[in-house]
N, C-alpha and C positions, 0 to 999 in steps of 0.2 A: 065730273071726273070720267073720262074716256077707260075701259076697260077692253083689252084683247079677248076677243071673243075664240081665238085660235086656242087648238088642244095644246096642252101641253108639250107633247110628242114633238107638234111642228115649230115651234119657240126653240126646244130644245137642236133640232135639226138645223135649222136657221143657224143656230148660234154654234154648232159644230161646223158646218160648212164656212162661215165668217171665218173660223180658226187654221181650217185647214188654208184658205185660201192668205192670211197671212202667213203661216207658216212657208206655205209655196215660196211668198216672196221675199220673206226672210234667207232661204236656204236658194231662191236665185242669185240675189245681191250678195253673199257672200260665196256663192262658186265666180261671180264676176269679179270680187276682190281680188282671190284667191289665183285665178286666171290672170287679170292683169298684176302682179306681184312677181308671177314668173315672167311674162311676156317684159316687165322692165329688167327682171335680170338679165334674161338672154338680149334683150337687146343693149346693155354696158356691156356686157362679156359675149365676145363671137362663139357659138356654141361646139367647135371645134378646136375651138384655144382655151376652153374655161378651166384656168390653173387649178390641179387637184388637190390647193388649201382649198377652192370654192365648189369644188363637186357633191361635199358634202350640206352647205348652202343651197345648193340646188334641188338635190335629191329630197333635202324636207320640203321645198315648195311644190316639188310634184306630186311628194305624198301628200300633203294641206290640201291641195286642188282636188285629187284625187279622192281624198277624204268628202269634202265639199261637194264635188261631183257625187260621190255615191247617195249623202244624204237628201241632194235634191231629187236626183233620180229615185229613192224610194219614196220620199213625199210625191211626187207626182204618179206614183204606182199606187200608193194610198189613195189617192181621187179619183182614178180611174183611168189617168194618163197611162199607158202603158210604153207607146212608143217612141223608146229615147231618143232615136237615130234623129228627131228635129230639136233636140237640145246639142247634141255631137256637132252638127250645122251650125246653129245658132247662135251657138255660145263660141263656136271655133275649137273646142275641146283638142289639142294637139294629143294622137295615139298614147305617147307615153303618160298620161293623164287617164286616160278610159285602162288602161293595163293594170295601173293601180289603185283603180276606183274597188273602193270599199278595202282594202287593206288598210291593216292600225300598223300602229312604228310594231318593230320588233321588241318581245318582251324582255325584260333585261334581267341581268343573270341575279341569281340570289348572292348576294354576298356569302362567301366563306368563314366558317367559324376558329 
């Protein structure tokens, strides 16, 4: 029977870095989702003609992206990535996406009694 002769410590480390390192790419593939979702709106609807019943269609997909962008950018500041500016590149991140990176919807009103 084969036994790891490794401390504890470094098992445990191992197996956090494994973690982080999916999580990464969990929260890459889903700001790619989230990115391509808007890129096929705008491109069915010209973004200078997008009828204002679809503006609001719209605007949750930049906040989702935008959502998605923020969680990977702070997983990748967890590991020690700090600099985003080659995920903005990378990923193609259009401005209005990084504008509302890390903002939640707005909270909604309490109902009245």
């Amino acid at each position: 029977m084969s036994r790891d002769l490794r401390p504890p410590v470094d098992i445990l480390h191992y197996e956090i870095v494994q973690e982080q390192a999916s999580a990464l790419g969990r929260m890459g593939r889903t700001l790619e989702q989230r990115l391509a979702r808007l890129r096929e709106f705008d491109a069915a609807h010209a973004p200078e003609k997008v009828p204002a019943s679809q503006q609001p269609a719209r605007r949750k997909l930049v906040m989702e992206a935008g959502q998605a962008l923020w969680m990977f950018v702070v997983q990748r500041e967890a590991t020690g990535l700090r600099d985003s500016r080659h995920i903005m590149r990378t990923y193609n991140v259009p401005g209005e996406v990084q504008l509302c990176m890390g903002l939640g919807p707005a909270p909604s009103k309490p109902a009245r009694s």
